[in-house]
The first five atom37 places (N, CA, C, CB, O) and aatype in JSON, in Angstrom:
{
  "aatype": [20, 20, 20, 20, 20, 20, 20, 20, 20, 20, 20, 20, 20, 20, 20, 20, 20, 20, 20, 20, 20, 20, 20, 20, 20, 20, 20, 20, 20, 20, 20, 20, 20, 20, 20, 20, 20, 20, 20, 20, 20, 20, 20, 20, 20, 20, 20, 20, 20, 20, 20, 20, 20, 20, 20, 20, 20, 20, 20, 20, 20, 20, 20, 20, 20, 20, 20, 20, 20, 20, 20],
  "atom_mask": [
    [1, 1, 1, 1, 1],
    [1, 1, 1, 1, 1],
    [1, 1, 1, 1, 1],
    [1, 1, 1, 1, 1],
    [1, 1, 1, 1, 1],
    [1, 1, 1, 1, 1],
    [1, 1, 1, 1, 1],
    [1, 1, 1, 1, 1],
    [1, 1, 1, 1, 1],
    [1, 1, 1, 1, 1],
    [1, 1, 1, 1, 1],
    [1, 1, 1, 1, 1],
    [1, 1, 1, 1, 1],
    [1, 1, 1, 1, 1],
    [1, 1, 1, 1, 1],
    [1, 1, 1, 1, 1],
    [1, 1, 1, 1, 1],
    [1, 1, 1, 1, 1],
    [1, 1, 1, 1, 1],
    [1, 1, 1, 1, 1],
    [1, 1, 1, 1, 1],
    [1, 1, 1, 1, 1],
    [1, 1, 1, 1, 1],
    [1, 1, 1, 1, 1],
    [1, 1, 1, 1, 1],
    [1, 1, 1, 1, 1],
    [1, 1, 1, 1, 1],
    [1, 1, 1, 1, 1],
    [1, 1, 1, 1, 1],
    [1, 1, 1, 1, 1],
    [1, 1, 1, 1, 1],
    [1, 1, 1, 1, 1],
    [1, 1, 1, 1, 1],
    [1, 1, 1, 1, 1],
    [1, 1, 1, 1, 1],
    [1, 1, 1, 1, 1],
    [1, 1, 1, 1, 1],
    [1, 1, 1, 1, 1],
    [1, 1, 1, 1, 1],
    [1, 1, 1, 1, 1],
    [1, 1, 1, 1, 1],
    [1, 1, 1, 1, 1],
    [1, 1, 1, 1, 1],
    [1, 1, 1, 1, 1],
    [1, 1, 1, 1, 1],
    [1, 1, 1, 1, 1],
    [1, 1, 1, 1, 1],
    [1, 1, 1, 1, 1],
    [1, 1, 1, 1, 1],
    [1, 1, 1, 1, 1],
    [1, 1, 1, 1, 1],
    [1, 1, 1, 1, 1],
    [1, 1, 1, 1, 1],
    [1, 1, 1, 1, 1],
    [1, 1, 1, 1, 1],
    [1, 1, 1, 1, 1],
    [1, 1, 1, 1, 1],
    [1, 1, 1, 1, 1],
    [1, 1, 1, 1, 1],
    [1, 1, 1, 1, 1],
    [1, 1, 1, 1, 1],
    [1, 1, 1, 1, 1],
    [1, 1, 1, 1, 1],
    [1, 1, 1, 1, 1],
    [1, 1, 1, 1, 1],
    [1, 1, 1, 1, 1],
    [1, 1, 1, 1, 1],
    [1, 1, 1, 1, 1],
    [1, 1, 1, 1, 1],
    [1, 1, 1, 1, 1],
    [1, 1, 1, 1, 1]
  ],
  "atom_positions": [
    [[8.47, 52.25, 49.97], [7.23, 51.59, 50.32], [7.28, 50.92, 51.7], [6.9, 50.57, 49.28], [6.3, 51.01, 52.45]],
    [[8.62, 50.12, 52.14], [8.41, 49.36, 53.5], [8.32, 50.86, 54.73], [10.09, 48.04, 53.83], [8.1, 50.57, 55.91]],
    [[8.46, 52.15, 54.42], [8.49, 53.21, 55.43], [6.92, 53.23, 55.61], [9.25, 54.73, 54.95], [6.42, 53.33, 56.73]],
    [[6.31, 53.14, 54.69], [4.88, 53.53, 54.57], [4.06, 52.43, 55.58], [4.35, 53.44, 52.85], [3.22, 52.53, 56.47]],
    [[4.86, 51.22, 54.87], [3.95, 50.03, 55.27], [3.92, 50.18, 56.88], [4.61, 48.43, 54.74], [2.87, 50.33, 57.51]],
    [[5.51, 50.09, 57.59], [6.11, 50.02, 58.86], [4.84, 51.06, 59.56], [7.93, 50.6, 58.89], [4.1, 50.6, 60.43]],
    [[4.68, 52.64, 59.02], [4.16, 53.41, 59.82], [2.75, 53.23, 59.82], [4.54, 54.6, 59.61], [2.17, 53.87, 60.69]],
    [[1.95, 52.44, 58.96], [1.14, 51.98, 59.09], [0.87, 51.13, 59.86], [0.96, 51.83, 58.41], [0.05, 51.34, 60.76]],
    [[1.3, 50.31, 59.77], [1.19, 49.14, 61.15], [1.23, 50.0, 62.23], [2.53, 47.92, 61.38], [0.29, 50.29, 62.98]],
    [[2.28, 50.34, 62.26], [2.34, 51.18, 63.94], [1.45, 51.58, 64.32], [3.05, 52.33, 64.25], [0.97, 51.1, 65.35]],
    [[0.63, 52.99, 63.43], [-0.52, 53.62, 63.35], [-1.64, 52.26, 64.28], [-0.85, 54.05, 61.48], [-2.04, 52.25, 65.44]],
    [[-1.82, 51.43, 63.35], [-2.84, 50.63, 63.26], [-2.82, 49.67, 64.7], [-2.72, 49.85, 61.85], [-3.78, 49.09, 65.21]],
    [[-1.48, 49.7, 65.13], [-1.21, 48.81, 66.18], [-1.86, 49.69, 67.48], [0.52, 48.43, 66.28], [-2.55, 49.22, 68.39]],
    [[-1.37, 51.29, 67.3], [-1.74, 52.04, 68.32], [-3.16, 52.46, 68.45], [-1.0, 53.05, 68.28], [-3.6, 52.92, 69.5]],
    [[-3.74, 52.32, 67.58], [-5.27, 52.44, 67.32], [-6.21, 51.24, 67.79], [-5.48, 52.6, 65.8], [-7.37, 51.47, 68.1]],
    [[-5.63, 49.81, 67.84], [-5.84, 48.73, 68.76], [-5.69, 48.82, 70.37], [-4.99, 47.79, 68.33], [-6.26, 48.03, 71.12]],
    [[-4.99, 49.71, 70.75], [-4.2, 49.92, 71.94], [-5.11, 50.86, 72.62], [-2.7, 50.48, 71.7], [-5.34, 50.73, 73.82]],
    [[-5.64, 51.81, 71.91], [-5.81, 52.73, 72.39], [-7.18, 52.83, 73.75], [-5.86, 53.45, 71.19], [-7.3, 53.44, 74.81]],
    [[-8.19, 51.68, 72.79], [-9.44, 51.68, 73.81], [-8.97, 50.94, 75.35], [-10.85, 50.67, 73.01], [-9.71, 50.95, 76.34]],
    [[-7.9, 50.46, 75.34], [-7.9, 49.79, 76.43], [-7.2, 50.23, 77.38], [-7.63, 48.72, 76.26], [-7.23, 49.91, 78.57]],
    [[-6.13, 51.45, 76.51], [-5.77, 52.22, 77.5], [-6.75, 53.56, 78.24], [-4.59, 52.67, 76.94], [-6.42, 53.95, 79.36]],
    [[-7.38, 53.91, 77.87], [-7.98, 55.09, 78.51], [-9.55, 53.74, 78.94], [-8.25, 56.92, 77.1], [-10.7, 54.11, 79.18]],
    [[-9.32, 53.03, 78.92], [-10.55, 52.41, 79.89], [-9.37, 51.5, 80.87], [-12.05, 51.19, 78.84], [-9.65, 50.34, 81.19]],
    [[-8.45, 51.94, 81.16], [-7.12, 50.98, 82.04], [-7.71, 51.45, 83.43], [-5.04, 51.55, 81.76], [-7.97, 50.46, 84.11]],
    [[-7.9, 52.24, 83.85], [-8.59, 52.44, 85.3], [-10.1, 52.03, 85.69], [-8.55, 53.88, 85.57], [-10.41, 52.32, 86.85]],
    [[-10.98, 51.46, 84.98], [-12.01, 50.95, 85.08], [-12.08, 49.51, 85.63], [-12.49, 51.11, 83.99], [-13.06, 49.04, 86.2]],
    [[-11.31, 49.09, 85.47], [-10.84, 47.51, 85.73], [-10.27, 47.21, 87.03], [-9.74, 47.05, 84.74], [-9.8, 48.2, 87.59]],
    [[-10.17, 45.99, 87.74], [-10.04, 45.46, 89.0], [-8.02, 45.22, 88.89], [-11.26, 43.8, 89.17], [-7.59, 45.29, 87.74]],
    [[-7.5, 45.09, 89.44], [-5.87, 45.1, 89.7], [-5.62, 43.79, 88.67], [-5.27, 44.79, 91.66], [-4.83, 43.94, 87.74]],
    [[-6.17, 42.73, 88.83], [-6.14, 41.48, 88.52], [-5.9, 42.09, 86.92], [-7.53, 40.47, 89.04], [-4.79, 42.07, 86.4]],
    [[-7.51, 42.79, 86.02], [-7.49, 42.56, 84.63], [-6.23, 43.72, 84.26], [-9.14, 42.82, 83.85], [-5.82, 43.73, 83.1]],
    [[-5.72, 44.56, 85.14], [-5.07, 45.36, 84.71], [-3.52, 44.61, 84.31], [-5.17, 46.46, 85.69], [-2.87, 44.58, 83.26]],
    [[-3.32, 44.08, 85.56], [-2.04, 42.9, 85.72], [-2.28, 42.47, 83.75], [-2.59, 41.03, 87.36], [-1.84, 42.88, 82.68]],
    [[-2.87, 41.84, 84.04], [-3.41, 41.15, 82.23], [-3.29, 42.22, 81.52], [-5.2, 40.52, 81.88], [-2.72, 42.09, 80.44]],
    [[-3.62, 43.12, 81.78], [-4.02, 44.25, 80.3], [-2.47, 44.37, 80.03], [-5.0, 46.23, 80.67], [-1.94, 43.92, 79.01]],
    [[-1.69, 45.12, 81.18], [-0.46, 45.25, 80.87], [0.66, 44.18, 80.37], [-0.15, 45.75, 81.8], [1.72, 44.54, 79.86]],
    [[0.31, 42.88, 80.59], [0.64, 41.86, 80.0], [0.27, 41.55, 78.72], [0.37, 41.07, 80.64], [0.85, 40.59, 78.21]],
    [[-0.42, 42.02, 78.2], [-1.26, 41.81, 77.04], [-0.78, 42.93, 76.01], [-2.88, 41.92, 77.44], [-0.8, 42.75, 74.8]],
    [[-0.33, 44.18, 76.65], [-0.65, 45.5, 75.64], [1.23, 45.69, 75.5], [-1.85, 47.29, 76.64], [1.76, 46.05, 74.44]],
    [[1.92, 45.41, 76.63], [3.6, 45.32, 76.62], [4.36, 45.03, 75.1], [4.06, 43.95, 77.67], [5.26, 45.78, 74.72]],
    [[3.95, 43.97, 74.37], [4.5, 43.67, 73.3], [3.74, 44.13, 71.8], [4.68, 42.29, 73.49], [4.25, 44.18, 70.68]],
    [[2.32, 44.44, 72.23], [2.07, 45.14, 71.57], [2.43, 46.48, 71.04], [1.44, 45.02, 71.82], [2.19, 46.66, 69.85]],
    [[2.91, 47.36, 71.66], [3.37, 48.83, 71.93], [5.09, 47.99, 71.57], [2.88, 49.75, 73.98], [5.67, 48.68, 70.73]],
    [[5.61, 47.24, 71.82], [7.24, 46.91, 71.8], [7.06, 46.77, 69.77], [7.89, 44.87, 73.07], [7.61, 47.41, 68.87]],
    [[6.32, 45.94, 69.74], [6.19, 45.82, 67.82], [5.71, 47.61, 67.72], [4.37, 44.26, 66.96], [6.57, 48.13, 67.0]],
    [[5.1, 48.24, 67.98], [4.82, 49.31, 67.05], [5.56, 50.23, 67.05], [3.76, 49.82, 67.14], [5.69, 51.07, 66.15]],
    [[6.61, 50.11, 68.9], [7.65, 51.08, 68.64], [8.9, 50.73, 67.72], [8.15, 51.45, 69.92], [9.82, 51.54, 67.61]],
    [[8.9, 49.49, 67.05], [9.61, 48.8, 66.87], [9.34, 49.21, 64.84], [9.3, 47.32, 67.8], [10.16, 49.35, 63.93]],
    [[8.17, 49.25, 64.88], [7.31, 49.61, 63.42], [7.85, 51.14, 63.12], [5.3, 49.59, 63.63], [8.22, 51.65, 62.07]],
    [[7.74, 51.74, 64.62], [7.61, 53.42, 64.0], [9.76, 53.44, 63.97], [6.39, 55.14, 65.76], [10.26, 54.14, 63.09]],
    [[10.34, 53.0, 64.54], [11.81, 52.99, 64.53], [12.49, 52.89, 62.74], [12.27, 51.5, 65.57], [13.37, 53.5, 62.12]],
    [[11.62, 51.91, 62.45], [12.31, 51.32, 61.4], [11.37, 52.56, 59.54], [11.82, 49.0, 61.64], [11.72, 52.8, 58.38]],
    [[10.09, 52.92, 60.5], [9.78, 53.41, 59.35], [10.95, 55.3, 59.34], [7.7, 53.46, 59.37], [11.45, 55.91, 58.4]],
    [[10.94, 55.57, 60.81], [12.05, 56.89, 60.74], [13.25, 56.24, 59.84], [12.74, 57.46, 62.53], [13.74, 56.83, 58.88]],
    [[13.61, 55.13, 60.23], [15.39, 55.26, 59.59], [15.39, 54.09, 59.64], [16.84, 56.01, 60.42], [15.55, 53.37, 60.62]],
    [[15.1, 53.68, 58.08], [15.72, 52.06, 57.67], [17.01, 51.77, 57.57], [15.36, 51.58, 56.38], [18.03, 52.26, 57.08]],
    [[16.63, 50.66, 58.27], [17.97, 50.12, 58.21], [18.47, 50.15, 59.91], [19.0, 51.15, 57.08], [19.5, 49.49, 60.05]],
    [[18.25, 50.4, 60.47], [19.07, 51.21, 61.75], [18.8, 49.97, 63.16], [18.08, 53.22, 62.19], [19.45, 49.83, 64.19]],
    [[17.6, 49.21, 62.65], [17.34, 47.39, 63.64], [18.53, 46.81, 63.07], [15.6, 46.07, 63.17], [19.32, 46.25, 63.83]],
    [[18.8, 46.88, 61.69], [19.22, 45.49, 61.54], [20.86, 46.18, 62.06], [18.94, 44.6, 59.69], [21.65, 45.53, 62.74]],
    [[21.09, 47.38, 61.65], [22.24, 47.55, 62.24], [22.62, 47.6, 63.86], [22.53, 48.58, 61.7], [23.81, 47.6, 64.18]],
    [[21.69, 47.63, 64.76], [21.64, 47.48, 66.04], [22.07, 46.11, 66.04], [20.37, 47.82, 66.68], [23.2, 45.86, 66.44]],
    [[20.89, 44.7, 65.43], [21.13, 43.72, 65.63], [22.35, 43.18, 65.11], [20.25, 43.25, 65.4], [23.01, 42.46, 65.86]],
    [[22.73, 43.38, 64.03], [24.62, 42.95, 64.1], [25.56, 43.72, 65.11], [25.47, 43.36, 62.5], [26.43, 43.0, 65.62]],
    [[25.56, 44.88, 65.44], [26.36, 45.34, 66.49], [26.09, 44.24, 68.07], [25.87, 47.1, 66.68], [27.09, 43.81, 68.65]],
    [[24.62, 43.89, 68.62], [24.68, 43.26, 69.39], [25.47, 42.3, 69.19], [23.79, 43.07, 69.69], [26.44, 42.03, 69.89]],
    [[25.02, 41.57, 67.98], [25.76, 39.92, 67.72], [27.05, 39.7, 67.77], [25.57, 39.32, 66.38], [27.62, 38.67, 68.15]],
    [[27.87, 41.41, 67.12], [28.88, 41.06, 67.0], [30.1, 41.31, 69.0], [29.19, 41.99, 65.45], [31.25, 41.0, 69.28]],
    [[29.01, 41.93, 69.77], [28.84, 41.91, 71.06], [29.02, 40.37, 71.87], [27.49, 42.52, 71.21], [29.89, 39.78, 72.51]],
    [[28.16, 40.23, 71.58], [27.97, 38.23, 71.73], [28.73, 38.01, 71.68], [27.37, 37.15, 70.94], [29.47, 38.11, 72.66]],
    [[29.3, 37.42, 70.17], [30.37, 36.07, 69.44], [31.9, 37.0, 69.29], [29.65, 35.34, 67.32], [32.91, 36.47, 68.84]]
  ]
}
């Protein structure tokens, strides 16, 4: 069930994303600066959604390999 949920979100995250990317050249430098500030972490959670719905398990094992990197 959390594969389903994960690729859903993603789905749903990229479907938020989407109008603002193909209207990204309509806009002045300034709102773009913003858009891309705005849409960066959005797209970071959904690639982050679609990662975990391919192969659970495979963040949290990244994130202890970093940690154990760290300490």
């Amino acid at each position: 069930m959390p594969r389903v949920v994960n690729a859903a979100l993603a789905v749903f995250l990229l479907c938020c994303v989407y109008p603002i990317v193909t209207t990204f050249s309509d806009h002045s430098r300034l709102v773009q600066a913003y858009l891309v500030l705005a849409v960066l972490p959005v797209l970071l959670v959904a690639g982050l959604c679609l990662a975990s719905a391919l192969r659970p398990g495979s963040l949290g094992r990244a994130a202890r390999r970093a940690r154990a990197r760290r300490g």
